[in-house]
MDAnalysis code that builds the backbone (N, CA, C; Angstrom):
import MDAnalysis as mda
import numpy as np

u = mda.Universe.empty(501, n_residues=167, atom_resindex=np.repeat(np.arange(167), 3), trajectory=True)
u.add_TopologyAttr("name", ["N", "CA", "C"] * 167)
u.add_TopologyAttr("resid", np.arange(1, 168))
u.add_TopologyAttr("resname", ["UNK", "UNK", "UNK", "UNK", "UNK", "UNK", "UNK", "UNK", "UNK", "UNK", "UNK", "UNK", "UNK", "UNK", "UNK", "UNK", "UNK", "UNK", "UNK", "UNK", "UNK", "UNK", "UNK", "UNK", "UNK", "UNK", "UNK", "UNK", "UNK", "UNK", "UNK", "UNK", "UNK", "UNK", "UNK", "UNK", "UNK", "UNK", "UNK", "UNK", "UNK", "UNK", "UNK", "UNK", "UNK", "UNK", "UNK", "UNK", "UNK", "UNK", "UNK", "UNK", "UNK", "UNK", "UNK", "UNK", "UNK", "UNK", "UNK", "UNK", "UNK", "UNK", "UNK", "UNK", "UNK", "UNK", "UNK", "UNK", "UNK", "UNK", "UNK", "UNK", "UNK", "UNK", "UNK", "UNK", "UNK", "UNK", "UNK", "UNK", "UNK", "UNK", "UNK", "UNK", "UNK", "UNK", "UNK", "UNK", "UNK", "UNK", "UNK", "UNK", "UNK", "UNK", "UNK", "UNK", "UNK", "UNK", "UNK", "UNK", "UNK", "UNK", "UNK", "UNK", "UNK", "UNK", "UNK", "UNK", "UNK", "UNK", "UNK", "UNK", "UNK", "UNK", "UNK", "UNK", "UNK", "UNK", "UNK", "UNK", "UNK", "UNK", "UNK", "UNK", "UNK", "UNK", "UNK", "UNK", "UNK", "UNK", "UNK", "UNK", "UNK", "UNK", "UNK", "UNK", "UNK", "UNK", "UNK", "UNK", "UNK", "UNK", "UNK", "UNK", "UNK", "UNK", "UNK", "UNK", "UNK", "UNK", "UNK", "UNK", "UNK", "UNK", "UNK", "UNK", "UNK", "UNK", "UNK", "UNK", "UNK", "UNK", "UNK", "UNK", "UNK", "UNK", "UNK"])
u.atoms.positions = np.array([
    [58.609, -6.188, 57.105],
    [57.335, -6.885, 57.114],
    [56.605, -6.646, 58.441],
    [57.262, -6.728, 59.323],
    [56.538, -6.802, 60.714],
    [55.868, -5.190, 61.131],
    [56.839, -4.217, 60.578],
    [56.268, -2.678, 60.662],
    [54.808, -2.354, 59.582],
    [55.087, -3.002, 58.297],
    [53.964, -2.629, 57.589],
    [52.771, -4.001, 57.786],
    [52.893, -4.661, 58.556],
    [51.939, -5.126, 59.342],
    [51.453, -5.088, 60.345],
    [51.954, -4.447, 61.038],
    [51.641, -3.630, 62.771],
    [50.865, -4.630, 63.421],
    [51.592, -5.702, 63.860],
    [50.834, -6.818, 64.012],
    [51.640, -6.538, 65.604],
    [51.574, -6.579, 66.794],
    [52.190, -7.098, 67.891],
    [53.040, -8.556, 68.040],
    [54.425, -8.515, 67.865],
    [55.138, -9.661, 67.573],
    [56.390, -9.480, 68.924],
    [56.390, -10.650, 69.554],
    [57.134, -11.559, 70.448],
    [58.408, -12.092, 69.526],
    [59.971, -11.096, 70.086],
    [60.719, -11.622, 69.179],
    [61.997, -12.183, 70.048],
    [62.367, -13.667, 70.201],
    [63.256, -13.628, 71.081],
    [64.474, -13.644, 70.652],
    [66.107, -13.245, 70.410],
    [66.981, -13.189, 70.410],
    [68.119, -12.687, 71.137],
    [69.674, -13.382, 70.886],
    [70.418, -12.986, 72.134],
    [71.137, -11.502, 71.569],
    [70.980, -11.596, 70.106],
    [71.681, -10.499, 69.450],
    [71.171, -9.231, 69.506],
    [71.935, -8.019, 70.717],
    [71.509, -6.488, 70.914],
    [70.604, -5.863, 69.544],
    [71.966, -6.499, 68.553],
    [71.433, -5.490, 67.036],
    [70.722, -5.932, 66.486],
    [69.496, -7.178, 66.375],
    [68.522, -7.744, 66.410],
    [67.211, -6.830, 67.033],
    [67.497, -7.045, 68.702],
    [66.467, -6.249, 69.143],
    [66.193, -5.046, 68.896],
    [67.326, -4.154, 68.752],
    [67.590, -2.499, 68.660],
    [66.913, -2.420, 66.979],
    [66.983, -3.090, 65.967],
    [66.607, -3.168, 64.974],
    [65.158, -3.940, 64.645],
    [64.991, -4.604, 65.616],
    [63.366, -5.141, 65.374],
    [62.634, -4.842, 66.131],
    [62.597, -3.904, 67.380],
    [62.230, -3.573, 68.622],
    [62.099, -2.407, 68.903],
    [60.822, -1.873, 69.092],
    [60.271, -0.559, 70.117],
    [60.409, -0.649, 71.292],
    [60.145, -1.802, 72.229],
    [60.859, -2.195, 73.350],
    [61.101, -3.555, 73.266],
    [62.686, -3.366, 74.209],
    [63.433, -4.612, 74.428],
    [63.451, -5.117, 75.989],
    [63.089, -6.111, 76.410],
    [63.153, -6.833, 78.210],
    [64.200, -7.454, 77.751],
    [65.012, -7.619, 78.772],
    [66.408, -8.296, 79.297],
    [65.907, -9.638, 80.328],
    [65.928, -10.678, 79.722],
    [66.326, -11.597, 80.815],
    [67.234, -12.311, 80.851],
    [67.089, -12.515, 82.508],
    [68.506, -13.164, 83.078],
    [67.917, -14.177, 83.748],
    [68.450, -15.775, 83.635],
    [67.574, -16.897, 84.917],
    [66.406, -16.768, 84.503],
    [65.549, -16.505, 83.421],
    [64.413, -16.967, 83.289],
    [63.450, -15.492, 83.873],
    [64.319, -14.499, 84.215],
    [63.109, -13.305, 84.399],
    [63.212, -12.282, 83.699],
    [62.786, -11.271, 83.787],
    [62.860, -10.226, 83.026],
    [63.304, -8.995, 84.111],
    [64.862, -8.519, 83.781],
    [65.439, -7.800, 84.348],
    [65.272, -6.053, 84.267],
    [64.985, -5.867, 83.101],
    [65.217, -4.364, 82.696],
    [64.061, -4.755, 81.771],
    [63.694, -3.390, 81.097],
    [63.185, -3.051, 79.626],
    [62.466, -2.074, 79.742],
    [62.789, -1.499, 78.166],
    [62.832, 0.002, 77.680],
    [62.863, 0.061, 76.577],
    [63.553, 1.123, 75.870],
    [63.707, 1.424, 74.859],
    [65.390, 1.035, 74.708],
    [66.151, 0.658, 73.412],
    [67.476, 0.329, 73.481],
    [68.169, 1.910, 74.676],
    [67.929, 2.810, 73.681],
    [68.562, 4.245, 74.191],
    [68.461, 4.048, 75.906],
    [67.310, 3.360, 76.239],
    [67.170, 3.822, 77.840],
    [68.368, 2.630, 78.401],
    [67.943, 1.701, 77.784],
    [69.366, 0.212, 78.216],
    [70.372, 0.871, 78.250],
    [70.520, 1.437, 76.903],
    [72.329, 1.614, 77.181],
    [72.666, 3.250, 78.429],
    [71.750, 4.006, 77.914],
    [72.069, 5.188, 79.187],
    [72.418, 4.642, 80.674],
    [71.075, 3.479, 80.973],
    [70.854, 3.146, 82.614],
    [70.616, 1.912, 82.803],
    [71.562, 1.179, 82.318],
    [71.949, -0.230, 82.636],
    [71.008, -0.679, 83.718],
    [70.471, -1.819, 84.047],
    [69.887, -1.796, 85.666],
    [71.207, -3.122, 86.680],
    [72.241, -3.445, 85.358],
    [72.616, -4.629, 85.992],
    [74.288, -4.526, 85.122],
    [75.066, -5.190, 85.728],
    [76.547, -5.960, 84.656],
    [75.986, -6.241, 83.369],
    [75.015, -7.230, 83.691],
    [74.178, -8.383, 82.674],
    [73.619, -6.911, 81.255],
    [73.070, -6.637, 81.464],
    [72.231, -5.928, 81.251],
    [73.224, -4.779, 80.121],
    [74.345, -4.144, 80.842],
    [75.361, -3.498, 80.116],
    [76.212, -4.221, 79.535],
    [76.354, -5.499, 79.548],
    [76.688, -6.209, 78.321],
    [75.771, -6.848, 77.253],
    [74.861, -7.306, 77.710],
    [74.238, -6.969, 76.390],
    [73.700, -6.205, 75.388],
    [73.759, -4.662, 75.848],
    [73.937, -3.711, 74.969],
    [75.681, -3.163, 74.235],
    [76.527, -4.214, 74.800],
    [77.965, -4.578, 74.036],
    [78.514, -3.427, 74.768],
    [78.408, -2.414, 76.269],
    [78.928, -1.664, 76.695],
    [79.976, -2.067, 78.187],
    [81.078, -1.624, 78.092],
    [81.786, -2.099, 79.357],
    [81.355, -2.238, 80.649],
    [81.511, -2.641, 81.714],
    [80.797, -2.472, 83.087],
    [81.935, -3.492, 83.693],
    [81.925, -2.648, 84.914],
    [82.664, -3.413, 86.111],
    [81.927, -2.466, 87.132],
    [81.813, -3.824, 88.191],
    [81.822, -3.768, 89.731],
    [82.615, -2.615, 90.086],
    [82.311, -1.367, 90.854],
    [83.487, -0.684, 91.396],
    [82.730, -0.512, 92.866],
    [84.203, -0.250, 93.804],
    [83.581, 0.264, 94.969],
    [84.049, 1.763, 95.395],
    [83.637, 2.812, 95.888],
    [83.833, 4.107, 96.135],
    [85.247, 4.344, 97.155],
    [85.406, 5.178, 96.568],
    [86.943, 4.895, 97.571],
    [87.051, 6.723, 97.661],
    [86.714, 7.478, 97.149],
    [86.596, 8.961, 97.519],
    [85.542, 9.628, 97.005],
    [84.970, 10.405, 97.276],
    [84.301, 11.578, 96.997],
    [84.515, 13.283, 97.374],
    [84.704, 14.010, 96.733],
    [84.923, 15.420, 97.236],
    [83.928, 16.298, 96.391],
    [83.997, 17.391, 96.852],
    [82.644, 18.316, 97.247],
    [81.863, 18.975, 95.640],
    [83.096, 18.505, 94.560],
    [82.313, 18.482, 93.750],
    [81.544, 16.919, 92.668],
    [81.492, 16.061, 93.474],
    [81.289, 14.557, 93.065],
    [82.245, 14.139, 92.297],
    [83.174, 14.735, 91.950],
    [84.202, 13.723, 91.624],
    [84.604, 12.902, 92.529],
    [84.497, 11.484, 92.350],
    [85.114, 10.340, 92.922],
    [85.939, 9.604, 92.748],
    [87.111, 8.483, 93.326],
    [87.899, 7.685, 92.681],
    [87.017, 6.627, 92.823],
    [86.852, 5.417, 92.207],
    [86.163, 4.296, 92.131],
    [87.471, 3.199, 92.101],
    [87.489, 2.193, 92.818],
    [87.884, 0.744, 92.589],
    [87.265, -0.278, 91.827],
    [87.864, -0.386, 90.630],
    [87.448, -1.269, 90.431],
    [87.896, -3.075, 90.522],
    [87.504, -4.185, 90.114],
    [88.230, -5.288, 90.193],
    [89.665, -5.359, 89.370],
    [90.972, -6.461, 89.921],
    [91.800, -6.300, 89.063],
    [92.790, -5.027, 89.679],
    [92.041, -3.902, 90.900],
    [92.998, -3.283, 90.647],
    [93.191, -2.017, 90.434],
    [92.107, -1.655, 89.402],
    [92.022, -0.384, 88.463],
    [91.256, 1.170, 89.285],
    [91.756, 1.690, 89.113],
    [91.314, 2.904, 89.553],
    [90.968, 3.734, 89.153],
    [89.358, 4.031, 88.878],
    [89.200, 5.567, 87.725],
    [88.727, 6.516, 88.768],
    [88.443, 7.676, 87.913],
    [87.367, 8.830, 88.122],
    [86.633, 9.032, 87.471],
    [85.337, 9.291, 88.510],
    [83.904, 8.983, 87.951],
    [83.808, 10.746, 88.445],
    [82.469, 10.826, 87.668],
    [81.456, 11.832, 88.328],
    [80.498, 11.393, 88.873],
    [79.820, 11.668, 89.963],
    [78.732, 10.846, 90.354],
    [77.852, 11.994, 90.557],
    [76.373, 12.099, 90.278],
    [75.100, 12.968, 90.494],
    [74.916, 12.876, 92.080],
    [75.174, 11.536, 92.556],
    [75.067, 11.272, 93.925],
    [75.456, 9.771, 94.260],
    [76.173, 9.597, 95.311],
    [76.469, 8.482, 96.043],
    [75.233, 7.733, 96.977],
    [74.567, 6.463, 96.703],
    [73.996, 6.164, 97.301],
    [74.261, 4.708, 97.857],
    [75.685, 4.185, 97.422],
    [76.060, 3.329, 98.254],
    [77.670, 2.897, 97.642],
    [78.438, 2.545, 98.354],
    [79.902, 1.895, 98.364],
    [80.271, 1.032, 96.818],
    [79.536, 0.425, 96.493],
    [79.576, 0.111, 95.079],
    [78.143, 0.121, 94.676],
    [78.907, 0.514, 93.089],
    [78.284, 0.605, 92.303],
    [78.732, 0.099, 90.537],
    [78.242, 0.563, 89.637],
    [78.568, -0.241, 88.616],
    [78.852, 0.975, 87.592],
    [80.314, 0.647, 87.062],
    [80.806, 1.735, 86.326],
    [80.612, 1.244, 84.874],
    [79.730, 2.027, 83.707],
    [79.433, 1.806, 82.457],
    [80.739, 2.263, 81.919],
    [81.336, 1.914, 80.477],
    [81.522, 3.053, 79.979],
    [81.718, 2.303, 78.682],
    [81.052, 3.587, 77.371],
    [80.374, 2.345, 76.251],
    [81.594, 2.768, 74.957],
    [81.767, 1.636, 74.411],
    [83.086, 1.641, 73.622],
    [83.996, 2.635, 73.018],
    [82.185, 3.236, 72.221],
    [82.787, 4.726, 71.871],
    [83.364, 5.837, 72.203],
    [83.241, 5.385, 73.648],
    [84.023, 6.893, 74.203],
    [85.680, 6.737, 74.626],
    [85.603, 5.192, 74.418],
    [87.322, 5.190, 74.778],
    [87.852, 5.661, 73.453],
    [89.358, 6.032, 73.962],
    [89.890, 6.392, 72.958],
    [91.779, 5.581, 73.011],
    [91.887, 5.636, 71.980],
    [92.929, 4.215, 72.149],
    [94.421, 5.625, 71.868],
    [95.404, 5.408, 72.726],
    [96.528, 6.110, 72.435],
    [98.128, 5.716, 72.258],
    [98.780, 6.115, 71.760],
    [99.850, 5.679, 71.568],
    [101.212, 5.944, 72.848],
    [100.711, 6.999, 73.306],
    [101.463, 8.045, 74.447],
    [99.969, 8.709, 75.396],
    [100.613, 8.380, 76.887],
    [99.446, 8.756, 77.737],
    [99.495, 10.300, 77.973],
    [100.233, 10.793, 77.553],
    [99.755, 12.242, 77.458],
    [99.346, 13.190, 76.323],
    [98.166, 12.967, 76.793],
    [96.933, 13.473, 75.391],
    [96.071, 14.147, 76.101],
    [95.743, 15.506, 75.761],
    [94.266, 16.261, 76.392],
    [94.242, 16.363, 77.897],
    [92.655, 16.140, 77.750],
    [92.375, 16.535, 79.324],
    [91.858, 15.050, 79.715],
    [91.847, 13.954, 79.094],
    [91.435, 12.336, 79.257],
    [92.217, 12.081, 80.761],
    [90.832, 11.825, 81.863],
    [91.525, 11.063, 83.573],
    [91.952, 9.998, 83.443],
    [91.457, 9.309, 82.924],
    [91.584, 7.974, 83.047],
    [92.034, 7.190, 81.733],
    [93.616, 7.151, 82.325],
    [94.287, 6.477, 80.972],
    [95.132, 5.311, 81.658],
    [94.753, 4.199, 80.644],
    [95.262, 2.873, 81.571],
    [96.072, 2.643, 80.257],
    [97.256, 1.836, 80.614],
    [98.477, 1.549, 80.173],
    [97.629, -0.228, 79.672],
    [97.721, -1.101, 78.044],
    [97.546, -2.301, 78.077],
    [98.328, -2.714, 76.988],
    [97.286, -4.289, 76.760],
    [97.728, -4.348, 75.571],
    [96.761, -5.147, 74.777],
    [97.030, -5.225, 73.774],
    [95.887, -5.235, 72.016],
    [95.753, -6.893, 72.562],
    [94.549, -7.276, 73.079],
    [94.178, -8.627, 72.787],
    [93.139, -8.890, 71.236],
    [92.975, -8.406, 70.700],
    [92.149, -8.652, 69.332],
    [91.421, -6.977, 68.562],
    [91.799, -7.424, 67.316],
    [90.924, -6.450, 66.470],
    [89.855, -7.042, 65.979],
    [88.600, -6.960, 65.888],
    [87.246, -7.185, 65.270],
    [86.788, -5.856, 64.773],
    [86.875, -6.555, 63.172],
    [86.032, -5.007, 62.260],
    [84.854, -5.367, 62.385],
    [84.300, -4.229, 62.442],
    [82.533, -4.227, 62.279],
    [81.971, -3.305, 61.168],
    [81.413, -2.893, 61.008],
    [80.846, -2.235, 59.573],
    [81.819, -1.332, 59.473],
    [81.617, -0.245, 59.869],
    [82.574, 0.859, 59.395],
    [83.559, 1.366, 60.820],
    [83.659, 0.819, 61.586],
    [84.490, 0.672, 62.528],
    [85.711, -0.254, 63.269],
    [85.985, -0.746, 64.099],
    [86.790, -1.690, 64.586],
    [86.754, -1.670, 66.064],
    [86.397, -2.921, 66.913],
    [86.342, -3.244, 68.171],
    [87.606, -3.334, 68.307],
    [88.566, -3.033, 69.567],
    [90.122, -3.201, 69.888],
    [89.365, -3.722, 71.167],
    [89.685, -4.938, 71.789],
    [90.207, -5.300, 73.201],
    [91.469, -5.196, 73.879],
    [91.188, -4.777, 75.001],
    [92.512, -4.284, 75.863],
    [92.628, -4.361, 77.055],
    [93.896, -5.385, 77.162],
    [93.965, -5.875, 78.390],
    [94.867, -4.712, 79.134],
    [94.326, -3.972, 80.170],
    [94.899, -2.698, 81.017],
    [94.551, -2.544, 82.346],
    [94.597, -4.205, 83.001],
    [94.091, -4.971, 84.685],
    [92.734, -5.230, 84.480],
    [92.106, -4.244, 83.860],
    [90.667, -5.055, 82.832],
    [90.381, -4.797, 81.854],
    [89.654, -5.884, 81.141],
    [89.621, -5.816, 80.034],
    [88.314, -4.543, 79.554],
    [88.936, -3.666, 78.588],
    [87.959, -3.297, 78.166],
    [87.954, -2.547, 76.843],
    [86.584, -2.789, 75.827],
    [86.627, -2.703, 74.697],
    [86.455, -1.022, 73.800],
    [87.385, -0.638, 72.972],
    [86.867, 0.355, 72.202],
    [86.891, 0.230, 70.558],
    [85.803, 1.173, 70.346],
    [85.617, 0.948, 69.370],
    [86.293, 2.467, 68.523],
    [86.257, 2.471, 67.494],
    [87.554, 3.337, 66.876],
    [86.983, 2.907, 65.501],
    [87.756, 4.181, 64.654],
    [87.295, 3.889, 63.135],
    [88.469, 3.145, 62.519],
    [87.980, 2.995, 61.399],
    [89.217, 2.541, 60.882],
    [90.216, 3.399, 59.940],
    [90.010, 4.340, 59.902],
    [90.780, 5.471, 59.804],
    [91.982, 5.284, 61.408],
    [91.450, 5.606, 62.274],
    [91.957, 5.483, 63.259],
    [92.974, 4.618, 63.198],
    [92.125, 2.991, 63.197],
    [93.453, 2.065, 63.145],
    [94.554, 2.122, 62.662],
    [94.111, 2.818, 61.205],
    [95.373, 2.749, 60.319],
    [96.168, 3.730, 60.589],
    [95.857, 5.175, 61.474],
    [96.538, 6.351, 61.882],
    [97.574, 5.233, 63.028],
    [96.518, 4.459, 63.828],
    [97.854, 4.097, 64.903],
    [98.646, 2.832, 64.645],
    [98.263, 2.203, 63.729],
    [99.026, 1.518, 63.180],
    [99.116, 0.121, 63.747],
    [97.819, 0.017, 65.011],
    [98.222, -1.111, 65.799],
    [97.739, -2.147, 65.151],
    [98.089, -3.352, 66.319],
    [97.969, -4.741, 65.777],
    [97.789, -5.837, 67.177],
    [97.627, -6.875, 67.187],
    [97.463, -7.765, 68.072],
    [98.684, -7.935, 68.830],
    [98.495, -7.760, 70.359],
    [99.927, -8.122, 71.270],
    [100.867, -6.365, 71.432],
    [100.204, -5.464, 70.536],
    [100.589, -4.361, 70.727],
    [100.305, -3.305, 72.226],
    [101.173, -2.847, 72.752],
    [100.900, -1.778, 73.689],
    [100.510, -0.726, 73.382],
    [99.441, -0.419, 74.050],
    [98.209, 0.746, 73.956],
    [97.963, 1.587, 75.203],
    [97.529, 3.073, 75.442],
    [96.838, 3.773, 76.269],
    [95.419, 3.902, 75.711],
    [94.266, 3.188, 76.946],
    [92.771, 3.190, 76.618],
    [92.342, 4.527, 77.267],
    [91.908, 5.222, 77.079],
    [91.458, 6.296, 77.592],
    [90.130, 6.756, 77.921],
])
């Protein structure tokens, strides 16, 4: 209704797939301001905030820089503990905020798989199906979510309280 009326409409909701589905552009507020806004695609590429990359349902933690070498690969700290490798285009300060959006984790049974850096050892705090997929949470010093088909699930067979490699 609102497209074949091309009417300019003010739509407020907390739900991503709301906006991404009723919205040419979406503003983010936080405290009563307006933090970010774009297009969904631009939210989820370039987060401007934590806030901001969770409400496009994508991971984010605080990290602080702990190496860089000459081809921008870096190690990052994050909270909790955790230690990845990033690529960075450029370092422009000690922390920064590491995205990384569900789909690209990959959930394993054994940490030696491929060419995947960053494989954290956890375990299965919840399955949530979603349309044709499945959210896994995983506690691995932080929590963080992937999403996986359900083909998948049923290849690994997991379940709640199960030990996992997030990748």
């Amino acid at each position: 209704l609102l497209r074949q009326l091309a009417v300019p409409t003010i739509i407020v909701t907390h739900d991503a797939l709301d906006a991404v589905g009723l919205g040419d552009v979406v503003m983010v507020m936080e405290h009563g301001r307006i933090i970010q806004h774009g297009t969904y695609e631009t939210l989820l590429a370039t987060p401007s905030s934590q806030f901001v990359a969770e409400f496009v349902e994508s991971n984010a933690y605080s990290g602080k820089v702990k190496s860089v070498d000459a081809q921008g690969d870096a190690v990052v700290s994050l909270k909790g503990g955790v230690d990845v490798y990033a690529v960075l285009d450029e370092v422009r300060a000690d922390t920064l905020l590491v995205v990384i959006h569900p789909w690209d984790v990959a959930l394993l049974k054994t940490p030696e798989m491929g060419s995947i850096r960053n494989v954290m050892k956890g375990k299965i705090l919840s399955i949530c199906p979603l349309r044709d997929r499945v959210r896994v949470m995983v506690d691995a010093g932080i929590q963080i979510a992937a999403e996986i088909t359900r083909a998948s699930q049923d290849v690994l067979g997991i379940k709640e309280g199960d030990e996992i490699y997030a990748g």
